[in-house]
C-alpha atoms as one frame of an Amber mdcrd trajectory, in Angstrom:
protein
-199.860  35.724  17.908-196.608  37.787  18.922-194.713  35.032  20.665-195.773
  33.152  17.302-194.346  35.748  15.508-191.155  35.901  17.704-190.939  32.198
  17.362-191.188  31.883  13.444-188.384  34.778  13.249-186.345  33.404  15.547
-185.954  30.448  13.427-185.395  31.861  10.356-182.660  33.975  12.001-181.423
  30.658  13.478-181.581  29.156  10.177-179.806  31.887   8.193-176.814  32.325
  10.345-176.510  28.152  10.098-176.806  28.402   6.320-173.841  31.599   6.447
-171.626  29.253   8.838-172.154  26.319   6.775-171.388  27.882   3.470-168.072
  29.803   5.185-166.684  26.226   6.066-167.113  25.144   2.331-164.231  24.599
   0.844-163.271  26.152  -2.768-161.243  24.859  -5.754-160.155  26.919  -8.440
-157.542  25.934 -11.280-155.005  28.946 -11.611-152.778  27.404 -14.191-151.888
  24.589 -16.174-148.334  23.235 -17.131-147.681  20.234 -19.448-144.737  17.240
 -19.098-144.483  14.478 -20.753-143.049  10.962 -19.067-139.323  12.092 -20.321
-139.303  15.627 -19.145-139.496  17.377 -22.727-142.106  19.420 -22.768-145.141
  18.864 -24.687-144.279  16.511 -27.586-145.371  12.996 -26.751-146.350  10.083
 -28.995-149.529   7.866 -28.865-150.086   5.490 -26.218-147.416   7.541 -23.635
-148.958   8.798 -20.134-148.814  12.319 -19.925-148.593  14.574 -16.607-150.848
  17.378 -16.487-150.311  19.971 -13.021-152.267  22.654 -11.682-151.952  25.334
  -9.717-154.467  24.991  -7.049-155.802  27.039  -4.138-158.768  26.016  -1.646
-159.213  25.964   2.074-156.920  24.189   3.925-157.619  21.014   4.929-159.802
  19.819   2.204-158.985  17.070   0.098-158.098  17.721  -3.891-159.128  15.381
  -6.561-158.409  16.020 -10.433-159.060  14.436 -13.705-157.457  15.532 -16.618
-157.833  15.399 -20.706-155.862  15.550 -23.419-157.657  16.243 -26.976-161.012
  16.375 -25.456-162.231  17.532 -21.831-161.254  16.154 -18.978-162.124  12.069
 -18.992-162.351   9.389 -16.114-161.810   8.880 -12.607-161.153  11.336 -10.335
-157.634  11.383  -8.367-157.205  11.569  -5.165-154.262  14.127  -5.766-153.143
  15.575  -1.911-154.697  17.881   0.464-155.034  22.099   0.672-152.462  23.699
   2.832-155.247  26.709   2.018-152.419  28.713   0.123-151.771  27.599  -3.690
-150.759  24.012  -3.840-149.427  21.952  -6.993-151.259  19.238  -7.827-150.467
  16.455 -10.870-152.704  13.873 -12.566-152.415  11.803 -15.334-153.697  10.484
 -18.742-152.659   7.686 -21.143-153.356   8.387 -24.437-155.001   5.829 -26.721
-152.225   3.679 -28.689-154.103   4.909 -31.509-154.436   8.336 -30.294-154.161
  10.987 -33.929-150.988  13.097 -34.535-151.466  16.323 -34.084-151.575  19.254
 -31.356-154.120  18.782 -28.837-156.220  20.680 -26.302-155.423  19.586 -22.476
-157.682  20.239 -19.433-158.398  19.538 -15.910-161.728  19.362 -13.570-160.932
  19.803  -9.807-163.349  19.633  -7.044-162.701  19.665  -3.269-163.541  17.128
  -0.566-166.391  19.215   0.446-168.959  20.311  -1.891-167.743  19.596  -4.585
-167.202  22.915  -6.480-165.986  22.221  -9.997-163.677  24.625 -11.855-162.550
  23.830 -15.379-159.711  25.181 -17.226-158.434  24.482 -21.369-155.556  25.174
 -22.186-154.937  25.939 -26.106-151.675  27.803 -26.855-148.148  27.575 -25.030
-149.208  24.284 -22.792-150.686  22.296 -25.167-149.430  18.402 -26.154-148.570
  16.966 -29.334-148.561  14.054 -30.345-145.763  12.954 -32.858-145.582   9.292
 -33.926-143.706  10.197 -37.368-139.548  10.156 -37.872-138.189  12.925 -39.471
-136.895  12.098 -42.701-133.375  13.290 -43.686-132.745  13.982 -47.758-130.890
  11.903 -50.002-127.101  12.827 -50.528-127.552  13.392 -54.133-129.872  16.530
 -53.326-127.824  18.051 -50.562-125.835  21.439 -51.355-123.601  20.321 -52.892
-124.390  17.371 -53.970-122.512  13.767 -52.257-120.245  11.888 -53.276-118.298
  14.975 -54.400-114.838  15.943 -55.036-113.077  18.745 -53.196-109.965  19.976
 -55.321-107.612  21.660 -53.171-108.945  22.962 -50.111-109.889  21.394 -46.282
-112.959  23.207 -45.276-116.550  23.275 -47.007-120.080  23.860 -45.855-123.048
  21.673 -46.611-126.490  22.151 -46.770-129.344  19.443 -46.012-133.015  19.563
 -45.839-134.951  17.855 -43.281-138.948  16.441 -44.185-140.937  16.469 -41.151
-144.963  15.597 -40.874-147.256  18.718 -40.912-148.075  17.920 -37.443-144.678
  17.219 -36.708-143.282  18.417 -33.312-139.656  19.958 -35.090-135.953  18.758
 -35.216-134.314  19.096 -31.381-131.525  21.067 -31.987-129.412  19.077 -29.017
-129.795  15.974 -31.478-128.149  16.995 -34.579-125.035  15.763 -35.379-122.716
  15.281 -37.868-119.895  13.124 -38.156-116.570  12.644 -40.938-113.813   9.671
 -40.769-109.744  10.615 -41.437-107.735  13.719 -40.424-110.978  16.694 -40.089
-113.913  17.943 -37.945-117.056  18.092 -38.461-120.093  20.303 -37.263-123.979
  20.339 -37.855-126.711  23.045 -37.030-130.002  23.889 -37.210-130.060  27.157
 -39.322-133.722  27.074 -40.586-136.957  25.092 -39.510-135.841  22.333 -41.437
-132.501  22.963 -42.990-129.150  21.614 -41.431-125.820  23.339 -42.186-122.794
  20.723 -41.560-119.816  22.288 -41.691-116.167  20.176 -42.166-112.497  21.746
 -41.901-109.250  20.380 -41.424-109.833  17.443 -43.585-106.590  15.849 -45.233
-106.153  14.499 -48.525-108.538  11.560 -49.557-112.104  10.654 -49.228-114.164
  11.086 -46.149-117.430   9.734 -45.282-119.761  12.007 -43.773-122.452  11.152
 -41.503-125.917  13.471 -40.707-128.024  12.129 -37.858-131.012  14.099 -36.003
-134.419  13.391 -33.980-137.489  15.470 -33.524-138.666  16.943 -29.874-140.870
  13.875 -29.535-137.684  11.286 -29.595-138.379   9.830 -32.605-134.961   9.423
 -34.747-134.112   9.828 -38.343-132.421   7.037 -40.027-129.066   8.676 -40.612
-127.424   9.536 -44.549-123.687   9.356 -45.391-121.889  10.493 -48.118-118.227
  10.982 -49.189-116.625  13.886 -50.009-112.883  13.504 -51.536-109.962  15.806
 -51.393-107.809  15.852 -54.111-104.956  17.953 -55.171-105.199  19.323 -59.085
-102.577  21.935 -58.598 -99.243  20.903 -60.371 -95.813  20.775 -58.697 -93.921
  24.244 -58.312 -89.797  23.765 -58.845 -88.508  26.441 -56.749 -85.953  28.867
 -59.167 -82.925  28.052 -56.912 -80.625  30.071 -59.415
């Protein structure tokens, strides 16, 4: 009955210390971050139908090999990756989604499921606030010249320099006017500037111009890449100021 006894505990002791072994040489995923790029390198604004990077911060045991899938607008979709393998510090990993062509404007959610070669251990992570996509199909839309400030074609009596100001429509779900892309151009002797100077309100400014009329030009695109269709208008400097005869007596 004792060696029985002996025997039975033996193999549960046996069989406990395999079970701790076994479960120390699982491996373990977890996502530590999340950090969205889109296939041009600008950050977050993407249209329907592009691919769209997600990474994550990953750390499991060395050794084991990573796979991810990742979501955008709803939890993480389709096939695993095969994405690299756990130096067993915290390794980068990438994988990818392509949006539907008919994918809806709009900010979206993004997330990622990772499991290890061994187990697998799942750990899921959404990410709602600083990293998340959105998708911007719609142009901005730049207003006519007869309701810029002041209104164009205008004349300029006797002076070089003015400032104009220009509103900018953009879609509710719009991603915003890149600052990098606004521009403003003016033909003959002058210079012109442009400059973002509200969320949707462009400031061009124009000195040095000369005598004459002067097209100007206002051209922009939204984060997302997608361009306005540019405006012009003419501005014309005249001289109303009558002739002064210098008293030479």
């Amino acid at each position: 009955m004792r060696s029985s006894w002996r025997r039975s505990t033996a193999l549960v002791l046996a069989l406990t210390v395999a079970m701790l072994l076994g479960l120390a040489g699982m491996a373990s995923a977890a996502i530590i971050d999340v950090e969205i790029t889109d296939p041009n390198g600008n950050k977050a604004y993407v249209h329907s139908g592009d691919t769209v990077t997600i990474t994550a911060a990953v750390r499991a045991d060395a050794g084991n090999e990573i796979y991810m899938r990742a979501g955008v607008g709803t939890g993480a979709t389709g096939s695993y990756e095969s994405v690299g393998t756990a130096t067993g510090g915290t390794d980068t990993f990438a994988a990818h989604v392509t949006l539907s062509g008919t994918e809806p404007e709009g900010w979206k959610n993004v997330s990622v499921d990772v499991y290890t070669g061994a187990g697998p251990t799942y750990s899921y992570m959404s990410d709602t606030n600083l990293n998340a996509v959105c998708v911007d199909n719609t142009a901005p839309v730049i207003e006519p010249k007869d309701q810029w400030n002041p209104a164009l074609d205008c004349d300029l009596p006797n002076a070089t320099s003015m400032s104009i100001v220009v509103d900018v429509a953009e879609a509710l779900s719009g991603s915003g006017i890149a600052p990098a892309t606004v521009l403003a151009t003016v033909t003959g002797t002058g210079s012109a500037s442009a400059s973002l100077t509200g969320d949707n309100e462009v400031t061009i400014g124009l000195t040095g111009l000369s005598l004459g009329a002067h097209t100007v030009t206002l051209n922009l695109s939204d984060r997302a890449g997608n361009s306005a269709v540019p405006v012009s208008g003419t501005v014309t400097v005249t001289d109303t100021l009558p002739p002064v005869i210098d008293d030479t007596s």
